[in-house]
MARVO-158381 format. One line per 8 residues: number of its first residue (from 1); for each residue x, y, z of C-alpha. Coordinates in Angstrom, 2 decimals. Layout:
REM MARVO-158381
NUM) X,Y,Z ~ ...
***
This chain:
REM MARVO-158381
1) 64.26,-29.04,38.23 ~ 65.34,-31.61,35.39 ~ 62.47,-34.21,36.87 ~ 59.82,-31.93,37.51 ~ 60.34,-30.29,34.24 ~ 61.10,-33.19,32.40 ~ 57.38,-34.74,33.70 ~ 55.46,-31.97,33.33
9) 56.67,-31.09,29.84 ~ 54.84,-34.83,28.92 ~ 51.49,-33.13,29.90 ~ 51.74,-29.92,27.92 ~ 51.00,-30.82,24.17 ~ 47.87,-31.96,25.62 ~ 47.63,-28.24,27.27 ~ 48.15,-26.36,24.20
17) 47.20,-28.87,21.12 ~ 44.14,-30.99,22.39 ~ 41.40,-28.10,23.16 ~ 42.56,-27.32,19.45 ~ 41.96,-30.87,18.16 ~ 38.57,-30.89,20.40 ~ 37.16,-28.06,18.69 ~ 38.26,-29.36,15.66
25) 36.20,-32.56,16.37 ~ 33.44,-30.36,17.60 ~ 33.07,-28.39,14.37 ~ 32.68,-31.58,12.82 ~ 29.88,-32.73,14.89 ~ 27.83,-29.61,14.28 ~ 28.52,-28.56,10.66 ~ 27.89,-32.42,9.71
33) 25.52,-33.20,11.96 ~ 27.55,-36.16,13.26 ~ 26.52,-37.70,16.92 ~ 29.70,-39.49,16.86 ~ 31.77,-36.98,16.46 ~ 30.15,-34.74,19.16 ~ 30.52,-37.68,21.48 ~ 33.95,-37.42,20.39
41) 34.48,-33.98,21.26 ~ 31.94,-34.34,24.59 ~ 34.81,-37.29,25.42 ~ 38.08,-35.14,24.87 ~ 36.24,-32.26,26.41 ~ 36.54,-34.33,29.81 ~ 40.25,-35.84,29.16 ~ 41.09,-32.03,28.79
49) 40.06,-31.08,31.93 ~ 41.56,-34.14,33.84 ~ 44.75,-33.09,32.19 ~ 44.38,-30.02,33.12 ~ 43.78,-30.72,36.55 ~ 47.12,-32.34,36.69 ~ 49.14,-29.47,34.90 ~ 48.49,-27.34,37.76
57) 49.86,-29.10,40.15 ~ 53.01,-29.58,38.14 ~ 53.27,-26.33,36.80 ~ 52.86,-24.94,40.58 ~ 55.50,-27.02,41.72 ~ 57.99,-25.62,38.69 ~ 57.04,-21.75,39.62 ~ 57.69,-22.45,43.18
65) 61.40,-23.97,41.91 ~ 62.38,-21.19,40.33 ~ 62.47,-18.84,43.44 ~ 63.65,-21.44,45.53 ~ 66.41,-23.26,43.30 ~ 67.72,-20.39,41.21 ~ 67.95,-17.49,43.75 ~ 71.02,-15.56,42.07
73) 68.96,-15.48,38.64 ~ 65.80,-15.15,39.79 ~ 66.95,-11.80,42.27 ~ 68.95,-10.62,39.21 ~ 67.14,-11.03,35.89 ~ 63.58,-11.18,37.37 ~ 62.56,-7.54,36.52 ~ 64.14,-8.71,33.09
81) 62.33,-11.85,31.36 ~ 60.24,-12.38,33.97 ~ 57.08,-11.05,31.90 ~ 56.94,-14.46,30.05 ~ 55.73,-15.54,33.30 ~ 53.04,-12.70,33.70 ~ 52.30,-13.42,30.76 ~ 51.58,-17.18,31.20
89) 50.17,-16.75,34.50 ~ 47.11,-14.46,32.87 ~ 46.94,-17.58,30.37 ~ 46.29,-19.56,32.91 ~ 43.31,-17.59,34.34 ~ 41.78,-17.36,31.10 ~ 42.46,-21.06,29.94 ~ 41.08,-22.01,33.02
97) 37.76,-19.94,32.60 ~ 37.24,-21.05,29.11 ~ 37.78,-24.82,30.22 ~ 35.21,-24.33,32.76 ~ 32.45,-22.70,30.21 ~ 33.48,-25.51,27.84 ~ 32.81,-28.59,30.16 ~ 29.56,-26.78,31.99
105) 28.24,-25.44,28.78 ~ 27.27,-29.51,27.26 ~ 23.88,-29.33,28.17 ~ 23.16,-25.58,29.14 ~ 23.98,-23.79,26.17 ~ 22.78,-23.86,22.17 ~ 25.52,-26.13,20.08 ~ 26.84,-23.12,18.27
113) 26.41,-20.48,21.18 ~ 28.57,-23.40,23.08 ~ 31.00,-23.73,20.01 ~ 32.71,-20.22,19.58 ~ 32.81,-19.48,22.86 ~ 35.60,-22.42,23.59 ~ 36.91,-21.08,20.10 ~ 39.29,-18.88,22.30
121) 40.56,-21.71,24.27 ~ 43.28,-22.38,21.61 ~ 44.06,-19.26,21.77 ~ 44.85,-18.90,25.56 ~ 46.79,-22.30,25.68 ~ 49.27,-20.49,22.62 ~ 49.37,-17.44,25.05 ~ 50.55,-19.63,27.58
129) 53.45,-21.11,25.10 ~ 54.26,-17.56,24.61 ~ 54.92,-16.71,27.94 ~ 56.80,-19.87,28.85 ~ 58.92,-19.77,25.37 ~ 59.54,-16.01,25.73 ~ 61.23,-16.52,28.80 ~ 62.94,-19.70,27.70
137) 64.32,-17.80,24.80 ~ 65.21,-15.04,26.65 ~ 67.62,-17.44,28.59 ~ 68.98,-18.84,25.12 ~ 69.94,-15.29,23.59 ~ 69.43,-12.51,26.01 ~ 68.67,-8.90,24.98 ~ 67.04,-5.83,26.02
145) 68.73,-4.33,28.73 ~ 72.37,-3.04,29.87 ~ 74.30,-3.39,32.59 ~ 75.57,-1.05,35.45 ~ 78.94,-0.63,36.98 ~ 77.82,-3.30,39.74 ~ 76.85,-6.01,36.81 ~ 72.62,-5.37,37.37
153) 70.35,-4.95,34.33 ~ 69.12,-1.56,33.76 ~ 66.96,0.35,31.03 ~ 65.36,-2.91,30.35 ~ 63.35,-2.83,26.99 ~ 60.46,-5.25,26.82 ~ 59.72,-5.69,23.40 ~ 63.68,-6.60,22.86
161) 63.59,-8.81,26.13 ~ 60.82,-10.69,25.13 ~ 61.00,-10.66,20.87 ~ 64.69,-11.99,21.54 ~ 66.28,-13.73,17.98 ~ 65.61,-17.23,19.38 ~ 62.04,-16.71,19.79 ~ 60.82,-17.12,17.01
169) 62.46,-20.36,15.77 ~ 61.79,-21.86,19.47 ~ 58.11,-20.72,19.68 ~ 57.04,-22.30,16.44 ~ 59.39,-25.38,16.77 ~ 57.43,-25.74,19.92 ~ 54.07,-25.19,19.02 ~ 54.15,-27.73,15.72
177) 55.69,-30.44,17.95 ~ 53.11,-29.97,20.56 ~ 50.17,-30.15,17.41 ~ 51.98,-33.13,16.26 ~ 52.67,-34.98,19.56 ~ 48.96,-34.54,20.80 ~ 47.84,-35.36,16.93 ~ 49.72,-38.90,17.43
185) 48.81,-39.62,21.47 ~ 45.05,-38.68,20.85 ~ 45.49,-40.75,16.96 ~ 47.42,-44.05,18.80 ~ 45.04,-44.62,21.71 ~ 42.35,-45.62,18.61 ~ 44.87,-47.37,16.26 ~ 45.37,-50.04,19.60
193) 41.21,-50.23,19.59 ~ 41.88,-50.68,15.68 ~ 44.60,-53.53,16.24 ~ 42.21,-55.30,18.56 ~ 39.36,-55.25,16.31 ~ 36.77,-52.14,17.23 ~ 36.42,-51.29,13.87 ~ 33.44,-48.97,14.10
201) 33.21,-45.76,13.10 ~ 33.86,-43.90,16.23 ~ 37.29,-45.94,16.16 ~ 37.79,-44.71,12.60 ~ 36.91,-41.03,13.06 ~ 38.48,-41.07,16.41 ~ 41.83,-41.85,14.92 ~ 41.70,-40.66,11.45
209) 41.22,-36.48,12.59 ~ 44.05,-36.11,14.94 ~ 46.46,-38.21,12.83 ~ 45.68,-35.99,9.81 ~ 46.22,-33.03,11.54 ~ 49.34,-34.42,12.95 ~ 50.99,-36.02,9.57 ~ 49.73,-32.48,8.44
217) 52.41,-30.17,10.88 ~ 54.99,-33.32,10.68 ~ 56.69,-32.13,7.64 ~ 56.07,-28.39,7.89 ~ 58.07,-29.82,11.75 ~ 60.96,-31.13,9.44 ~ 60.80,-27.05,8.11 ~ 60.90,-25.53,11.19
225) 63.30,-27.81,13.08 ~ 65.58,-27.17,9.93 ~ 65.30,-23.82,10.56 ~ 65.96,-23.68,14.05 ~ 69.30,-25.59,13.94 ~ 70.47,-23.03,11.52 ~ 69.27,-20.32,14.27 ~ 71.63,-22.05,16.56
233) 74.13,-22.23,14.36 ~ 74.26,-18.67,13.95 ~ 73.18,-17.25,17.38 ~ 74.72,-20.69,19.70 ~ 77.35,-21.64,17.74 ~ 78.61,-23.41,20.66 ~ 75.68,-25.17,21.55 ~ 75.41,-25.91,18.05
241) 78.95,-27.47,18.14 ~ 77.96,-29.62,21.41 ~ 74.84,-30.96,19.38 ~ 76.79,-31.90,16.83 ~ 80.07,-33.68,18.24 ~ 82.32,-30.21,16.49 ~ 85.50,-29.54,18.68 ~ 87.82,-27.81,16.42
249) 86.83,-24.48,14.10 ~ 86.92,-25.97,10.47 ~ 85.32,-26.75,7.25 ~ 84.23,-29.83,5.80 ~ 82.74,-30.88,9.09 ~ 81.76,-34.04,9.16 ~ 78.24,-35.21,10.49 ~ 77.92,-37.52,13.29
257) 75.29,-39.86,13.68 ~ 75.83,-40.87,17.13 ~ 79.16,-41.43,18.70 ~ 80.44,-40.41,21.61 ~ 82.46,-37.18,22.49 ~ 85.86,-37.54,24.72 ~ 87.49,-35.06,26.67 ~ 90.34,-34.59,24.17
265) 87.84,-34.31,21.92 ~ 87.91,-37.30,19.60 ~ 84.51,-38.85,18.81 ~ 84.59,-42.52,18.32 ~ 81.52,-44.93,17.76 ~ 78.46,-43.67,15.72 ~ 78.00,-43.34,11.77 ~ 80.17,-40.68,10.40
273) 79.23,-38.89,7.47 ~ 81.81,-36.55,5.46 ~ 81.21,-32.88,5.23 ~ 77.65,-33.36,5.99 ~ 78.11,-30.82,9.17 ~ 79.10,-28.14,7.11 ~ 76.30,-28.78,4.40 ~ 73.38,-28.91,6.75
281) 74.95,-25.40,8.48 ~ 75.51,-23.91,4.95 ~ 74.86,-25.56,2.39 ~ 78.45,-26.04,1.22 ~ 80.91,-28.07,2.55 ~ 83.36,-24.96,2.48 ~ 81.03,-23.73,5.35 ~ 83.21,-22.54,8.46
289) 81.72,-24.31,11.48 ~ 82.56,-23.00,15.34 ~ 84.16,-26.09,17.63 ~ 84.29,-26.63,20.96 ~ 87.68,-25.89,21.23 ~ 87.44,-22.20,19.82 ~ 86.52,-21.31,23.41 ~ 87.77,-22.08,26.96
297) 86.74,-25.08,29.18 ~ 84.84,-22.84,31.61 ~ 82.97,-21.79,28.95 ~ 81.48,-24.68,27.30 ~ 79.43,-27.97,27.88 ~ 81.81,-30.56,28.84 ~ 82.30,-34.01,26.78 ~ 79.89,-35.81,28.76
305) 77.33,-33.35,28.16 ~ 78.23,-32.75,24.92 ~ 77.51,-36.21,23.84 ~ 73.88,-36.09,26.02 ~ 72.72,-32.96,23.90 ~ 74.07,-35.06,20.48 ~ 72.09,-38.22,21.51 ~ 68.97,-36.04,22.19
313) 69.81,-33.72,19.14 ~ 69.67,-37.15,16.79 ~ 66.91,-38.83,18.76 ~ 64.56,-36.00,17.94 ~ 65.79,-35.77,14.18 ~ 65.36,-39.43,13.74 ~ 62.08,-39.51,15.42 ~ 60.83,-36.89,13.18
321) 61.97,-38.13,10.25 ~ 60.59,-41.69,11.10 ~ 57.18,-39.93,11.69 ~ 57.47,-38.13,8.32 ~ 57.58,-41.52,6.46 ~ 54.16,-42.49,8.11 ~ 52.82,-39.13,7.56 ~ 53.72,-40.12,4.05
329) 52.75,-43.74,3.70 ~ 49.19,-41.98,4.91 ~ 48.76,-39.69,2.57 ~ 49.88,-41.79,-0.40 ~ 47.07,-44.27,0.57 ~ 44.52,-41.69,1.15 ~ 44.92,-40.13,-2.15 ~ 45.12,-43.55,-4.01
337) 41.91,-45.46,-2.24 ~ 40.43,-42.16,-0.06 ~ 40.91,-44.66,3.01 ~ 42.82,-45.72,5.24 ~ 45.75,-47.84,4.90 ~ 44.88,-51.59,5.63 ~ 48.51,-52.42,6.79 ~ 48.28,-53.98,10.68
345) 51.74,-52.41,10.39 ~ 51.00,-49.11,10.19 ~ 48.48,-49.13,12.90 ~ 51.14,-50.55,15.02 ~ 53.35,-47.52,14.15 ~ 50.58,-45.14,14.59 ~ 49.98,-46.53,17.75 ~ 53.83,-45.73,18.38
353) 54.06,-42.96,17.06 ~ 52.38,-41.02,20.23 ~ 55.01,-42.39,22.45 ~ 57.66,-41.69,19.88 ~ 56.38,-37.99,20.15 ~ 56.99,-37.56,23.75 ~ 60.11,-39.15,23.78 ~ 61.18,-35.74,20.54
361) 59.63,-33.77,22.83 ~ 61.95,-34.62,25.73 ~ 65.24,-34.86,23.78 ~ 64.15,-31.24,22.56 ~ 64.23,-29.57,25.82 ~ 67.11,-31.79,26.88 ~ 69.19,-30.50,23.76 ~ 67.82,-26.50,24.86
369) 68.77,-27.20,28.13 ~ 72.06,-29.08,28.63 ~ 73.49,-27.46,25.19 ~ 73.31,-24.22,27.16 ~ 75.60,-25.44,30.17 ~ 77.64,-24.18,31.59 ~ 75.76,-21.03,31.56 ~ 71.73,-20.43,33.05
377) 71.85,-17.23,30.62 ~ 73.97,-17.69,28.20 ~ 77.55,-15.91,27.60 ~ 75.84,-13.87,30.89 ~ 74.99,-15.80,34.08 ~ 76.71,-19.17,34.97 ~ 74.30,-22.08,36.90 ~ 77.30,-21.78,39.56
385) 76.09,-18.02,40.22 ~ 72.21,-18.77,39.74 ~ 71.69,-22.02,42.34 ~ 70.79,-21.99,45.71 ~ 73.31,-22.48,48.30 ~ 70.90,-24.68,49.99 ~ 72.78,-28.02,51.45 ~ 72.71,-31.01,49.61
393) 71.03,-33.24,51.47 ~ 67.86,-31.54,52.05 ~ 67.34,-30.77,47.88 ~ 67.78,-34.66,47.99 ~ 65.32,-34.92,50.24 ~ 63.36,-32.48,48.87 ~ 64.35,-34.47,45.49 ~ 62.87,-38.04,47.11
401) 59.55,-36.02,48.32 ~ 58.95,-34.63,44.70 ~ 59.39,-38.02,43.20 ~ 57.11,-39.79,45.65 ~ 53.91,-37.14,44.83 ~ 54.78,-37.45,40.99 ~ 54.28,-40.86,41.08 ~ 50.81,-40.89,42.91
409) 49.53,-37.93,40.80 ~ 50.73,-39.75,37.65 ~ 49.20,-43.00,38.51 ~ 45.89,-41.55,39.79 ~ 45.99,-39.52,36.09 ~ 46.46,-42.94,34.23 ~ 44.21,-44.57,36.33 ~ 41.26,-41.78,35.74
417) 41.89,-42.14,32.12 ~ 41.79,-45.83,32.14 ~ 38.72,-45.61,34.22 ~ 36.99,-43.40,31.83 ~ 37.96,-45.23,28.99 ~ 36.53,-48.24,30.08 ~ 33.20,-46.80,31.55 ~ 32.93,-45.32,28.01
425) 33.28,-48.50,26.58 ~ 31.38,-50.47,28.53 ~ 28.32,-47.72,28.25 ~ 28.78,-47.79,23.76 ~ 29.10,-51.59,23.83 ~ 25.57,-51.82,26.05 ~ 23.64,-49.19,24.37 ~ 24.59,-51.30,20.91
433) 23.25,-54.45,22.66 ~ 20.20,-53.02,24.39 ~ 19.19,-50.04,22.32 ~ 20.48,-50.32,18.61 ~ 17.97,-48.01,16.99 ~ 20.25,-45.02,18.21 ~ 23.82,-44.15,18.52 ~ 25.48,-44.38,21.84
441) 24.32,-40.91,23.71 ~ 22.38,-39.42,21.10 ~ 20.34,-37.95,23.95 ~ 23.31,-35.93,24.47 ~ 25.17,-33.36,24.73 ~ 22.46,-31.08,23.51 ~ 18.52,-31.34,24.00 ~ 16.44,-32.91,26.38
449) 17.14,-35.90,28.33 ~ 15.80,-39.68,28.24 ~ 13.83,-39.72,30.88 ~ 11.79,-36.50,29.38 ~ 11.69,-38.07,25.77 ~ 10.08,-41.14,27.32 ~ 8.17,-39.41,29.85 ~ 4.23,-39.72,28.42
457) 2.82,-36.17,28.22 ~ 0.53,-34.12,30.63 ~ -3.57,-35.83,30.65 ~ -2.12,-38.09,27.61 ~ -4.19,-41.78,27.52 ~ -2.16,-44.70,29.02 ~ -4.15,-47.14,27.04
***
């Protein structure tokens, strides 16, 4: 579940952010009149659908693991949370519908008429988060239903199941990371054409809209993730202590940067700073923060995975705040010169921030995850009681199989985008040579094609 989950989670800001960016691109094109940017959009339009091509198998292969690996919480909380899967399924449908007008509608419908009816792609791929972070949520701080002599949910309450008090924080944590990760993916495939000297203006506009709109949502992130971590702190205050290295109840908590957690639980290694715990949780540092300790073994993470949910916990924050300083460095040189900074060095960030993104992304769902152990719904249902008793050696097997297809449907992705790239590049770079009185594809997406532009006209004179 942690590999399949951990690979498919790379391919979802592209799910829910890029048909935003696309549009974005595509509204451009049409209110501006811009051929470049409509090739732009035309472009995306097709990496979309590639990538989401690929989601489905992944995201098939995580519904079927639920039923299969977590039989005890699946049987017994199904009727429970399990409409943030409804719920994403009928996303799914529709995203997939819209997709379809969206790619089939380039040269069959008027620009406009083509235009807003993709605008409710967005839309779908946020239902989608919904359904997914409902559930998740649901999981985190579980509500809306009570229990019966024999321990089974009953009078379950929707609304309350699905609007639990992590929701919120998690569902626009999530979105704004997935804005800002495909922002900076989309953003650093152009600052590496920019580093090796394609300089033109599809490079420029190509990179300059999705950064914006990601160095837009990167501090508003720095908001929200603030916000979050207090959520925890109030509603997880022992996944809050796991992500941040507490084992005994007390004020003036130090923050760790770092370190490692031992089973006695000393913390050695790392940068520590005093009281800093108990200011971010409170802002004093007479702010009572819940340890480790307060609670039994059986019901906490253990050391080992205490420290795995701090390293992810100060991963992401470092990552974020990293990206905020670029965000910044590009808006200070936007509003001095209303260009783009000149620095080689900053494209070479941009160009890492993308990766950088991913990598937040993953210590985010690591730190939702593992902080929750040892329970699958927490303070409710241990992983013990959820699993499958299935033997060992066939999930391995199972395991190796899963591995082996991710790889092939990984590498054919890359290798379809690498292909496409490089067709596109080849097809700009030949047009300039052989046909510079136009810009690459101006034929297209909308109106008639070469062939009938060139095409003499019915009885016309061929001298």
């Amino acid at each position: 579940m942690a590999f399949t989950l951990g690979t498919h989670i790379i391919l979802v800001p592209f799910g829910v952010a890029l048909p935003f960016l696309t549009l974005l691109m595509h509204y451009r094109a049409l209110r501006r009149d811009d051929p470049v940017a409509l090739l732009l959009a035309r472009r995306w339009s097709a990496v979309m659908a590639v990538q989401f091509a690929v989601g489905i198998v992944t995201g098939t292969v995580l519904s079927f693991e639920f039923g299969l690996l977590w039989p005890g919480m699946m049987g017994r909380w199904g009727d429970v949370f399990g409409i943030g899967f409804g719920v994403e399924a009928w996303a799914f449908f529709l995203e997939s519908i819209l997709i379809a007008i969206y790619l089939y509608g380039w040269k069959r419908l008027k620009p406009w008429t083509h235009f807003w009816l993709a605008v409710p792609l967005p839309a779908a791929a946020l239902m989608g988060a919904f359904g997914i972070l409902a559930a998740n949520s649901w999981m985190n701080t579980p509500r809306g239903f009570t229990l019966d002599a024999d321990g089974r949910p009953v009078d379950v309450d929707l609304r309350k199941a699905v609007f639990t008090p992590m929701f919120g924080p998690q569902y626009w944590h999530f979105v704004v990371a997935m804005i800002i990760t495909a922002g900076f993916v989309v953003a650093g495939v152009y600052a590496v054409g920019w580093l090796r000297g394609r300089r033109d203006r599809y490079h420029r506009l190509g990179f300059t809209l999705p950064f914006t709109v990601a160095a837009i949502f990167t501090p508003i992130q720095f908001v929200v993730g603030d916000s979050i971590a207090r959520s925890l702190f109030h509603k997880q205050p022992i996944k809050f202590a796991a992500a941040e290295l507490v084992w005994k109840t007390d004020t003036h908590v130090p923050e760790y940067l770092y370190g490692r957690m031992h089973p006695d639980g000393s913390v050695t290694g790392g940068i520590k700073i005093p009281d800093l715990d108990s200011i971010l949780a409170g802002y004093s540092p007479d702010t009572r923060v819940i340890g480790l300790s307060s609670v039994p073994a059986t019901h906490r993470p253990t050391a080992t995975q205490a420290t795995v949910v701090h390293w992810a916990f100060d991963t992401m924050a470092v990552i974020g705040s990293l990206l905020v300083v670029l965000a910044l460095w590009f808006a200070w040189c936007w509003w001095r010169k209303r260009d783009l900074p000149t620095s080689r060095w900053f494209f070479r960030s941009a160009a890492c921030a993308g990766v950088a993104s991913v990598v937040a992304v993953e210590c985010g769902w690591i730190t939702t995850e593992v902080g929750r152990q040892p329970w699958i719904v927490y303070e409710v249902m241990r992983v013990s009681e959820a699993v499958t008793t299935t033997r060992a050696d066939a999930l391995w097997a199972a395991l190796g199989v899963v591995i082996v297809v991710y790889v092939v449907i990984f590498g054919a992705f890359v290798a379809v985008l690498r292909r496409m790239s490089a067709r596109w590049r080849v097809a700009d770079e030949g047009f300039a040579t052989a046909r510079p009185a136009k810009a690459p594809e101006s034929e297209t997406p909308y109106g008639p094609r070469a062939t009938a532009l060139s095409a003499p006209p019915t009885g016309a004179r061929n001298d």
